[in-house]
N, CA, C and O of each residue as an XYZ file, in Angstrom:
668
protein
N     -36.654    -83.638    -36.981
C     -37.921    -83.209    -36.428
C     -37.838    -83.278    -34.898
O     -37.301    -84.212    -34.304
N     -38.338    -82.350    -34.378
C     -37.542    -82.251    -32.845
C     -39.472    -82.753    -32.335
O     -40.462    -82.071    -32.600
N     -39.461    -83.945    -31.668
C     -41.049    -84.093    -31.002
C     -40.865    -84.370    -29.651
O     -41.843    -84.932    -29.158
N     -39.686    -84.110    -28.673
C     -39.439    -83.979    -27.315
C     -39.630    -82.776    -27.134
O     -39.113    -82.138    -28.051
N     -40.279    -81.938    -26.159
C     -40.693    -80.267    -25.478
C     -40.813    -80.700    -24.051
O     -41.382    -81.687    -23.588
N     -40.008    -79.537    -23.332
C     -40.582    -79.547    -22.152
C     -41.630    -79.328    -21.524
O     -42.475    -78.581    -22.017
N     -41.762    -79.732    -20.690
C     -43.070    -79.400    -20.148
C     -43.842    -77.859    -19.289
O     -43.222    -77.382    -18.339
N     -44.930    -77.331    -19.651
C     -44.658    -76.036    -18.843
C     -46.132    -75.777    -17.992
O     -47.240    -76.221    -18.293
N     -45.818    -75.040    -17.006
C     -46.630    -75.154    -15.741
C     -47.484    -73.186    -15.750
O     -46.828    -72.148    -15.832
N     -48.857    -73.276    -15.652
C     -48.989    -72.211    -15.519
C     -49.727    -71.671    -14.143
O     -49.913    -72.599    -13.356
N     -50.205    -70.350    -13.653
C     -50.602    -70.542    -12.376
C     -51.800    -69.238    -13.119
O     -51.593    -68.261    -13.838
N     -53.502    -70.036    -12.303
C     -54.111    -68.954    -12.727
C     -54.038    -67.516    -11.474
O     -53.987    -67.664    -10.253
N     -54.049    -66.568    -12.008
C     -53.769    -65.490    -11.503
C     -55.471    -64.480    -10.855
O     -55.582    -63.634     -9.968
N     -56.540    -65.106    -11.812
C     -57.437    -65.128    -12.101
C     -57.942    -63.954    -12.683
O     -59.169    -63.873    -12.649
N     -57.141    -62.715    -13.380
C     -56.675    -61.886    -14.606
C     -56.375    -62.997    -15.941
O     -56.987    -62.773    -16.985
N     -55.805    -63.711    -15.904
C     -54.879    -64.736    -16.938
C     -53.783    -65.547    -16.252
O     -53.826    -65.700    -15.031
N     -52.763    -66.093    -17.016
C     -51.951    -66.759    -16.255
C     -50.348    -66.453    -16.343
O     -49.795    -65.727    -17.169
N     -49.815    -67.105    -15.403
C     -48.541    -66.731    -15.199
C     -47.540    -67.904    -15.517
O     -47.692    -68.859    -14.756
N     -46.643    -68.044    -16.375
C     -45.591    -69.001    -16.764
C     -45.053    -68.912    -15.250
O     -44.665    -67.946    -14.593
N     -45.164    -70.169    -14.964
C     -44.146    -70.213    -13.671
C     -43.419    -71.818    -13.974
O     -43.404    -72.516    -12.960
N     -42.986    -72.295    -14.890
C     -42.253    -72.993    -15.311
C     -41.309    -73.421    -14.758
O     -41.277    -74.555    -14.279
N     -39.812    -72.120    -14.695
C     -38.874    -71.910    -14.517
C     -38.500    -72.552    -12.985
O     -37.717    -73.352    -12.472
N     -39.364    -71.842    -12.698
C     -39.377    -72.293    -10.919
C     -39.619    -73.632    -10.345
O     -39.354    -73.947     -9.184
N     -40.255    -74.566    -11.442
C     -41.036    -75.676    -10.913
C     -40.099    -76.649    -10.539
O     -40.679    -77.552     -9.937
N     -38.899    -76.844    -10.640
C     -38.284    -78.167    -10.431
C     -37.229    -78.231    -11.407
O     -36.983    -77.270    -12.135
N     -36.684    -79.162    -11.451
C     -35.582    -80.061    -12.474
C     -37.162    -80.478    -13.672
O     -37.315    -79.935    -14.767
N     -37.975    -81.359    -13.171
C     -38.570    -81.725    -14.193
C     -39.187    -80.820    -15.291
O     -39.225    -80.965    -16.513
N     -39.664    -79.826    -14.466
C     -40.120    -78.753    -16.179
C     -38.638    -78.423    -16.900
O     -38.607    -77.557    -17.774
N     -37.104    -79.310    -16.419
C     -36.695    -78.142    -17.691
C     -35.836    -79.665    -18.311
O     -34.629    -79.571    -18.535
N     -36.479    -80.874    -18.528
C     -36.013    -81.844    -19.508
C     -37.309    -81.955    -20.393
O     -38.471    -81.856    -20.000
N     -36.702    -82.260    -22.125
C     -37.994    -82.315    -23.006
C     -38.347    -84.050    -22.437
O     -37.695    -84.880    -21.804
N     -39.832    -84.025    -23.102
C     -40.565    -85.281    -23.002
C     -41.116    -85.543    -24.165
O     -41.289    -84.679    -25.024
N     -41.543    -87.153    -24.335
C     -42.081    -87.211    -25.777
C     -43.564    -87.386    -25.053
O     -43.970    -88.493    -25.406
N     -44.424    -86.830    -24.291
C     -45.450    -86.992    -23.771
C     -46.730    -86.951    -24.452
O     -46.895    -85.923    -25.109
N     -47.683    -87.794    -24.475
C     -48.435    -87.453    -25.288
C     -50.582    -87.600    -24.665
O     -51.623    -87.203    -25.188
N     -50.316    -88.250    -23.562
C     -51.228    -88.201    -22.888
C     -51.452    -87.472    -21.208
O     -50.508    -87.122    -20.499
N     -52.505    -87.393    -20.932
C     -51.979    -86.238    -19.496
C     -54.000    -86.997    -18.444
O     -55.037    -87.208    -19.072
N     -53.885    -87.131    -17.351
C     -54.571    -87.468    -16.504
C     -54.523    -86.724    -15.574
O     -53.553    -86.547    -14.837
N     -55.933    -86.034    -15.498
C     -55.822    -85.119    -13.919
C     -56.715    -85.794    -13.221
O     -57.577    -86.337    -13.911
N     -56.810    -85.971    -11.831
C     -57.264    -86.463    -10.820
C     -56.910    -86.641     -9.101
O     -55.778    -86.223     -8.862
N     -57.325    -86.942     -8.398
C     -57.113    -86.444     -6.853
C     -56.352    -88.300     -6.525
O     -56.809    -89.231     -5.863
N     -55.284    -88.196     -7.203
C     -54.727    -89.815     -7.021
C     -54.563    -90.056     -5.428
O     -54.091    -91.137     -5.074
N     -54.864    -89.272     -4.625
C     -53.914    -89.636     -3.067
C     -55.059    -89.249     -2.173
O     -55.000    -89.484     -0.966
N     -56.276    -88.566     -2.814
C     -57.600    -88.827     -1.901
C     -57.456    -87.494     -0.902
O     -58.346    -87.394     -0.057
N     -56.274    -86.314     -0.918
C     -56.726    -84.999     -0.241
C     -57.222    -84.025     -0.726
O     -57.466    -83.120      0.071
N     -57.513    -83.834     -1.937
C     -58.564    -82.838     -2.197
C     -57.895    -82.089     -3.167
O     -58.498    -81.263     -3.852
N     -56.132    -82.412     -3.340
C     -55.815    -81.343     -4.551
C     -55.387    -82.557     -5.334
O     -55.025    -83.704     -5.070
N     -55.644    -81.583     -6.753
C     -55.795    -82.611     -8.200
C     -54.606    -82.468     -8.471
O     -54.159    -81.322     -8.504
N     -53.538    -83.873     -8.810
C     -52.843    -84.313     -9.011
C     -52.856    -84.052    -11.026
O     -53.769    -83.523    -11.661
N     -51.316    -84.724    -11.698
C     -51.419    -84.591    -12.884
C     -50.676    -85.758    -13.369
O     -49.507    -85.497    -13.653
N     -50.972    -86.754    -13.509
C     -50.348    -87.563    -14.322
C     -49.509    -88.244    -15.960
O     -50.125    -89.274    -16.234
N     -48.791    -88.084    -16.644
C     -48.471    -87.802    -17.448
C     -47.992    -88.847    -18.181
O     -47.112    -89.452    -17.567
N     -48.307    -89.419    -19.577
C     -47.904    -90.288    -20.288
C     -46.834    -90.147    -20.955
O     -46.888    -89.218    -21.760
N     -45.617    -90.875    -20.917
C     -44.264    -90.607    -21.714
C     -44.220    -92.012    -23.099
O     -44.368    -93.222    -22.927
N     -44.069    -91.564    -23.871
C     -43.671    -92.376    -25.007
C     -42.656    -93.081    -24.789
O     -41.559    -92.525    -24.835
N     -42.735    -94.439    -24.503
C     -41.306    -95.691    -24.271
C     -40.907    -95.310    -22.851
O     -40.056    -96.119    -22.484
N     -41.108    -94.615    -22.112
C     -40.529    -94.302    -20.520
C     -41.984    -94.524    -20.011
O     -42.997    -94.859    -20.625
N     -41.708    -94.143    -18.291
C     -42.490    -94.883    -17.700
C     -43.665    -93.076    -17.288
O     -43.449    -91.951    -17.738
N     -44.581    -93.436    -16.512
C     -45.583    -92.190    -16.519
C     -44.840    -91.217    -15.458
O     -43.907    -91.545    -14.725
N     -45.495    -89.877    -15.544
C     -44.754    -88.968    -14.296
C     -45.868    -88.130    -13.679
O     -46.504    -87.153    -14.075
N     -45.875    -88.848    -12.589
C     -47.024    -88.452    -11.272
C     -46.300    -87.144    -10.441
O     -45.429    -87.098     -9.572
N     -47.275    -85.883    -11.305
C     -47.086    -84.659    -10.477
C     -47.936    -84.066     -9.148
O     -48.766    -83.159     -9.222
N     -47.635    -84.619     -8.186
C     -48.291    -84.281     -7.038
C     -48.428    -83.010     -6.224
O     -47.500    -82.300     -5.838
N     -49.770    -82.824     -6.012
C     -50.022    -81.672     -6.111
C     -49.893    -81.451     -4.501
O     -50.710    -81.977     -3.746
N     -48.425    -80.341     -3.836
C     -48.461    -80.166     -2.869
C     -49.251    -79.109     -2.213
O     -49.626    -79.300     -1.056
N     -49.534    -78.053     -2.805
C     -50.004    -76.493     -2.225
C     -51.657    -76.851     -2.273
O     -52.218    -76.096     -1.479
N     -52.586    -77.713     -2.911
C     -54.078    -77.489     -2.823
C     -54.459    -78.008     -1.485
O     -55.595    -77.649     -1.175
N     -54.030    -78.534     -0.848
C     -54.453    -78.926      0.304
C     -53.865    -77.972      1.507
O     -53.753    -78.427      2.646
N     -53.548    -76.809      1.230
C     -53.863    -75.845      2.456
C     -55.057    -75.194      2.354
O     -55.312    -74.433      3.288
N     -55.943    -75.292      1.383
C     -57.269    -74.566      1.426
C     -58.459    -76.064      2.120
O     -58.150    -77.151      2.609
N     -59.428    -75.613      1.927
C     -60.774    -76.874      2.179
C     -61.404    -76.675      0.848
O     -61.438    -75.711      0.083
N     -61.897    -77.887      0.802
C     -62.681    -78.349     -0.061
C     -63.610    -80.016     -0.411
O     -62.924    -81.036     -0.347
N     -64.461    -80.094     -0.607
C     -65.058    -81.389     -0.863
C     -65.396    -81.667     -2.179
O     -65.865    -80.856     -2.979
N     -65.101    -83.046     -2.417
C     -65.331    -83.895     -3.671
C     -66.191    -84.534     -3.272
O     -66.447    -85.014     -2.168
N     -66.946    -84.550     -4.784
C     -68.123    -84.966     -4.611
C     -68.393    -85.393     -6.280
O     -68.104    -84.815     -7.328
N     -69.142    -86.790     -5.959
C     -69.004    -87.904     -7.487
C     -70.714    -88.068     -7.777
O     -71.572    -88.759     -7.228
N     -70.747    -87.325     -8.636
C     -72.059    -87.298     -9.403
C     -72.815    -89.071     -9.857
O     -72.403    -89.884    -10.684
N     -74.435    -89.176     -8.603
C     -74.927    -89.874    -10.041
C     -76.477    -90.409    -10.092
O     -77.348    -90.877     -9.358
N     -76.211    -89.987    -11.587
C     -77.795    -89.730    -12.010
C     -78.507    -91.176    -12.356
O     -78.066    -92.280    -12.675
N     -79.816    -90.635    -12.140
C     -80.542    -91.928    -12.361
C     -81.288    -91.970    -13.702
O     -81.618    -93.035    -14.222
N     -81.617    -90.402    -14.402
C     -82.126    -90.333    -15.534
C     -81.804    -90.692    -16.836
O     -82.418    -91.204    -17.773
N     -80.553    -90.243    -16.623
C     -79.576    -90.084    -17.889
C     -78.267    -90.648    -17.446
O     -78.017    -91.317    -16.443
N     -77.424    -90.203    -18.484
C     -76.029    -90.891    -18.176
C     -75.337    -91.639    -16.845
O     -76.062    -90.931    -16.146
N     -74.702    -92.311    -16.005
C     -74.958    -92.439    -14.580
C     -73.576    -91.499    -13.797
O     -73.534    -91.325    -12.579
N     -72.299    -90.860    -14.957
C     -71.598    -90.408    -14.426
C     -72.394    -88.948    -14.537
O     -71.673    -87.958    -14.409
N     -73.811    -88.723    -14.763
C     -74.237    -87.412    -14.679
C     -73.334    -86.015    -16.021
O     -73.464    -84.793    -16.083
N     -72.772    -86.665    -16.584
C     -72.022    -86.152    -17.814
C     -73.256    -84.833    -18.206
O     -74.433    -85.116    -18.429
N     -72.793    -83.596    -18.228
C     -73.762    -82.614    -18.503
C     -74.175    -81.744    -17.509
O     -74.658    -80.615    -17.592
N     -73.869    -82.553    -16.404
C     -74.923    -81.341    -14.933
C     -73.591    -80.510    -15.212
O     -72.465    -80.600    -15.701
N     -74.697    -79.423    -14.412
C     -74.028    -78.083    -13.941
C     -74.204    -78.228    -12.344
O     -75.291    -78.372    -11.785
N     -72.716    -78.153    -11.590
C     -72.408    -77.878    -10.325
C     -72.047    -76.862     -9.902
O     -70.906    -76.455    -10.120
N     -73.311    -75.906     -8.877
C     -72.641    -74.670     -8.229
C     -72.959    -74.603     -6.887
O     -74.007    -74.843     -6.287
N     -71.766    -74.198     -6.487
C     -71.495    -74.211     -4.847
C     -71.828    -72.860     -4.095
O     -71.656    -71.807     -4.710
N     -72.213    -72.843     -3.021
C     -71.758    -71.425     -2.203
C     -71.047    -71.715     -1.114
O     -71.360    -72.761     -0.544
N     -70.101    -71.027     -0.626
C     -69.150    -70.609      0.747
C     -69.186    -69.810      1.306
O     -68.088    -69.395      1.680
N     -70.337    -69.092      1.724
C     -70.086    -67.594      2.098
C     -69.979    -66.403      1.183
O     -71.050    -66.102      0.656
N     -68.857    -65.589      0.841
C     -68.995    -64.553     -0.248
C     -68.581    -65.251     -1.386
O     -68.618    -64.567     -2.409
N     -68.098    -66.709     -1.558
C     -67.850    -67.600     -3.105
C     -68.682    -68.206     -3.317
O     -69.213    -68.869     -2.426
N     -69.089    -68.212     -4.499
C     -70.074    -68.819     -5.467
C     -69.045    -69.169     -6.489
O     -68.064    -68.487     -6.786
N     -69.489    -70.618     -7.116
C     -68.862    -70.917     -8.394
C     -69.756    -72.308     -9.133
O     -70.606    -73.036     -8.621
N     -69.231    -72.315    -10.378
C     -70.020    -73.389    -11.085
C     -68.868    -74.206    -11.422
O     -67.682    -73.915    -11.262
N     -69.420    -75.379    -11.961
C     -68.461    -76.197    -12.552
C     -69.283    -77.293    -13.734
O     -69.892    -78.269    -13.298
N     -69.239    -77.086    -14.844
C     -70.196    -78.011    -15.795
C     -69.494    -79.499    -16.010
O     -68.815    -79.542    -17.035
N     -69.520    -80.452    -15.411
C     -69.422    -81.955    -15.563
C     -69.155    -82.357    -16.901
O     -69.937    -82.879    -17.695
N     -68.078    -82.083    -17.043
C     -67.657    -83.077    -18.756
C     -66.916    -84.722    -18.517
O     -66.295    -85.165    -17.551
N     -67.267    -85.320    -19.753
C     -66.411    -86.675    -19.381
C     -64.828    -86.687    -20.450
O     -64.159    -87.578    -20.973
N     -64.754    -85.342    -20.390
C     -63.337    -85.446    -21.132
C     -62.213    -86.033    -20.655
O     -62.010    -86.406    -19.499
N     -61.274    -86.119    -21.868
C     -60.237    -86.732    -20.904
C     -58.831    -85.869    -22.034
O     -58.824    -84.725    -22.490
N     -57.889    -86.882    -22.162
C     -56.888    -86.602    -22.933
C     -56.494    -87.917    -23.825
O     -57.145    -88.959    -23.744
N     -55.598    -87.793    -24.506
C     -54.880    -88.494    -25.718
C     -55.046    -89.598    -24.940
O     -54.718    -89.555    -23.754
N     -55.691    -90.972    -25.620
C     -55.614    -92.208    -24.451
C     -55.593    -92.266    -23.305
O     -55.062    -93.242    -22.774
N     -56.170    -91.228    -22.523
C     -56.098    -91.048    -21.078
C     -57.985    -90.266    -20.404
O     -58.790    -89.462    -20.874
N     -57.931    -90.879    -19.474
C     -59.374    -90.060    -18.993
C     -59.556    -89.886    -17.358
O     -59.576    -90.758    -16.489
N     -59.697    -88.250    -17.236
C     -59.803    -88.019    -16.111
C     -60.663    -88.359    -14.955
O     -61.865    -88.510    -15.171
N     -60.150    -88.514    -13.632
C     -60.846    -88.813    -12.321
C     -62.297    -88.242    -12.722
O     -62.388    -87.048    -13.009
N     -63.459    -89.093    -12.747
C     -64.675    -88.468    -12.681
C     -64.983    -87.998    -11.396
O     -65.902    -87.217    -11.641
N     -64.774    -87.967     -9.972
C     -64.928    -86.811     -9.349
C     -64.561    -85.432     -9.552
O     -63.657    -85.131    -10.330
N     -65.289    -84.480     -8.820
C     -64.992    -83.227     -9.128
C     -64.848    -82.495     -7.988
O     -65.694    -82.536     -7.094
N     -63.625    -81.668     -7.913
C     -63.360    -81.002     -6.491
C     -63.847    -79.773     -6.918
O     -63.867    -79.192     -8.003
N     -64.482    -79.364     -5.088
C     -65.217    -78.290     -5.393
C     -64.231    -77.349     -4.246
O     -64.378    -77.578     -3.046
N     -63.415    -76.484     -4.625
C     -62.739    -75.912     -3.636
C     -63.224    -74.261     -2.906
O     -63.569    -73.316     -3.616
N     -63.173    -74.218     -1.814
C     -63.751    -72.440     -1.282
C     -62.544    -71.919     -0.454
O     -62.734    -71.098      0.443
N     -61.182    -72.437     -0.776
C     -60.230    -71.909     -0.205
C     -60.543    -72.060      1.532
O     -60.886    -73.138      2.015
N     -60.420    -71.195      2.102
C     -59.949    -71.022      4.062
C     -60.703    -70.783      4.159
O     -60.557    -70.184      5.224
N     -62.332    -70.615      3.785
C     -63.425    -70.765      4.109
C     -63.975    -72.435      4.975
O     -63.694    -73.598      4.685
N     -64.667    -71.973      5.868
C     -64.716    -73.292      6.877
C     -66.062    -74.128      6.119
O     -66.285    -75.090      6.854
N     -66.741    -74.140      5.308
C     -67.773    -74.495      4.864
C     -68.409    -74.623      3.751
O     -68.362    -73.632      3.023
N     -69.032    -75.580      3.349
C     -69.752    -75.244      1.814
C     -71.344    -74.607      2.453
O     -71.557    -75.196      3.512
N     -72.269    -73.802      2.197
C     -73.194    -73.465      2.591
C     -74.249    -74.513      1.659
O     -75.086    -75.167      2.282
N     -74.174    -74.624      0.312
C     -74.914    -75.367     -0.371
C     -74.185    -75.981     -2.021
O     -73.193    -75.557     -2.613
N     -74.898    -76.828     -2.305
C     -74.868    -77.112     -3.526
C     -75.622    -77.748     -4.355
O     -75.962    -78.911     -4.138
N     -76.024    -77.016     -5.520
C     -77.159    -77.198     -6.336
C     -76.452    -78.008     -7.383
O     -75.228    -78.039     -7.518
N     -77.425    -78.738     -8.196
C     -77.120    -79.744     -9.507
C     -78.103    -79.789    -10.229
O     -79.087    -80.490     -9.996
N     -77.935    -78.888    -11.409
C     -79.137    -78.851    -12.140
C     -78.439    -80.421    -13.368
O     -77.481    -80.393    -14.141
N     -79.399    -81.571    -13.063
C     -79.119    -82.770    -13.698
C     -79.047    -82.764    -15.026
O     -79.861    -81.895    -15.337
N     -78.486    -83.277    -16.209
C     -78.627    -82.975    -17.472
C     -79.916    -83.960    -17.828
O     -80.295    -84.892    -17.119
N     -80.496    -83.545    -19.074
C     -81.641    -83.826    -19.892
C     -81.817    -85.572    -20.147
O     -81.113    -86.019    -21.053
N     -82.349    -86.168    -19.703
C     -84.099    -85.451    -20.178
C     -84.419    -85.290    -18.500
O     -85.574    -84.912    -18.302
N     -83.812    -85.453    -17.565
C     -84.239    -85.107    -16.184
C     -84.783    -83.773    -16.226
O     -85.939    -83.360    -16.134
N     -83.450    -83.083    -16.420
C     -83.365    -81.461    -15.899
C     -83.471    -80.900    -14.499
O     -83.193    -79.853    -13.913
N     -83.992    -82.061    -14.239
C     -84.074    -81.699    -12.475
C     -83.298    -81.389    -11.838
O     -82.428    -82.243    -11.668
N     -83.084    -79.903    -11.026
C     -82.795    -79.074     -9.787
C     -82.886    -79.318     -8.711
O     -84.018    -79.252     -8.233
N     -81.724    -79.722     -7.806
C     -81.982    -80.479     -6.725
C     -80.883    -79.310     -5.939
O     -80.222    -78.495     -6.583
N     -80.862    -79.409     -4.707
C     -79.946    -78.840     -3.617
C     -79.762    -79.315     -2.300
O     -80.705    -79.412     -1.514
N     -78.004    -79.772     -1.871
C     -77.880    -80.483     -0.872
C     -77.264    -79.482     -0.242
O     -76.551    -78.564     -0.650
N     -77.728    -79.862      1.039
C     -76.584    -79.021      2.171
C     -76.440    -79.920      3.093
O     -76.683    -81.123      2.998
N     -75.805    -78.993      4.531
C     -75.323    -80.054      5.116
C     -74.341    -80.984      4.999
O     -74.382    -82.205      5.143
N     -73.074    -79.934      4.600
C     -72.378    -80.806      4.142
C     -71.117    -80.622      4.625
O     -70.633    -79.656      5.215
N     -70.526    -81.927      4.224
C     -68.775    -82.035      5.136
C     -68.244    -81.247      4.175
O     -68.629    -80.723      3.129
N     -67.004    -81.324      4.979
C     -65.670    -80.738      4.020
C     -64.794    -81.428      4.275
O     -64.747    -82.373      5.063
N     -63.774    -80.856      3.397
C     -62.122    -81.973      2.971
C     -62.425    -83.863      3.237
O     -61.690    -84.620      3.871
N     -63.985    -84.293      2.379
C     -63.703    -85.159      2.022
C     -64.471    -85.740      0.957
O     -65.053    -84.795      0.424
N     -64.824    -87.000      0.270
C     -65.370    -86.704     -0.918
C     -66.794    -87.728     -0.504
O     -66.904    -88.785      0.116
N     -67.561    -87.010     -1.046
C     -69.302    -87.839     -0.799
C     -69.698    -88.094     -2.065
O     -68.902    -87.946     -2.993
N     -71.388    -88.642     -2.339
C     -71.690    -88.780     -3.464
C     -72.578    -88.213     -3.307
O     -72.805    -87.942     -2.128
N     -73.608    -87.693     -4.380
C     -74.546    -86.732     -4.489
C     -75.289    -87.752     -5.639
O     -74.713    -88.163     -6.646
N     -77.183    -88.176     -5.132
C     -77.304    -88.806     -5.904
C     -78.667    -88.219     -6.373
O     -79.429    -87.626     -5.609
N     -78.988    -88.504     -8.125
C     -80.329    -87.859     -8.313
C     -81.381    -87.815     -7.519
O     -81.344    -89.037     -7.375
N     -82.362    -87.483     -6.821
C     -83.344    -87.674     -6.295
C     -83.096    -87.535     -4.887
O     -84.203    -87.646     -4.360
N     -82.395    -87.387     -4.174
C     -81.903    -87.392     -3.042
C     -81.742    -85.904     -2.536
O     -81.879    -85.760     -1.321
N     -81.543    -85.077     -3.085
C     -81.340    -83.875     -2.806
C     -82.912    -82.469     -2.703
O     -83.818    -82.804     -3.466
N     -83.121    -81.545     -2.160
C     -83.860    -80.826     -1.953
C     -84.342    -80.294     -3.563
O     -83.554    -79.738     -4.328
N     -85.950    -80.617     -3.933
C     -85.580    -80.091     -5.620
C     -85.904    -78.675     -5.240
O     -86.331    -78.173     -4.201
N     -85.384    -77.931     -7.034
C     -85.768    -77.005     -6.762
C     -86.658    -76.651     -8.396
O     -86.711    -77.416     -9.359
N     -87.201    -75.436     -8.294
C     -88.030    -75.158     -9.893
C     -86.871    -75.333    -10.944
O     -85.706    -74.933    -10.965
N     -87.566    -76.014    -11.729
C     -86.620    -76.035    -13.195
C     -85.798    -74.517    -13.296
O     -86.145    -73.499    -12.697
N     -84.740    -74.638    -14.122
C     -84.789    -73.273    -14.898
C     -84.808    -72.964    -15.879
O     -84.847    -71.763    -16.148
């Protein structure tokens, strides 16, 4: 029974994605018996790192060199209504002509659980213009902060922010 596979790397294209495997190193081309995986910003610049659990060997910290030529701010959700890691909001940003969302899960992987911050990236754009957090239930409350830094990570806390009408 073969349960060592290598590992494989994809790049979104934002059509779908691209196997870029081949290219990645020596390490995408030995199998692993891996069975847990941790993403998170381990080194505090803004691109999400990947950490990786090996069966009987030790973990393998893939550091993420290329996200930190764009800007971006992290920012750690927390609510006062409900859950306190805010588990459920919906986060959407603007930058100028980017808009994006991001829905707050507390997932993780096989014995492993990801960085609860969440990077909010706008590429070579110099700015976040705003960001809204519609809080999960029973709040529901719509709030919007601006004024805000970049390339570093803040907290965003219920009640603190500009509300706005339910939706």
């Amino acid at each position: 029974m073969k349960y060592r596979e290598p590992m494989l790397l994809f790049h979104g294209t934002g059509r779908g994605f691209e196997n870029v495997t081949a290219g990645s190193g020596p390490l995408f081309s030995k199998p692993y018996a891996a069975r847990g995986m941790a993403i998170g910003d381990f080194n505090n610049d803004g691109a999400l790192d990947v950490l990786v659990a090996v069966n009987n060997g030790p973990p393998l910290l893939l550091k993420n060199q290329v996200g930190r030529l764009n800007h971006w701010l992290g920012v750690k959700l927390v609510a006062k209504r409900t859950n306190p890691d805010a588990v459920g909001a919906l986060i959407t940003w603007q930058a100028g002509d980017l808009k994006r969302s991001h829905f707050k899960t507390g997932a993780g992987s096989y014995l492993a659980s990801h960085d609860p911050r969440v990077v909010l990236g706008i590429g070579k754009r110099t700015q976040i213009d705003w960001i809204e957090v519609k809080w999960p239930l029973p709040s529901g409350r719509v709030e919007r902060f601006t004024n805000l830094p970049r390339d570093q990570y803040i907290t965003l806390v219920e009640g603190q922010g500009d509300p706005l009408r339910k939706r």
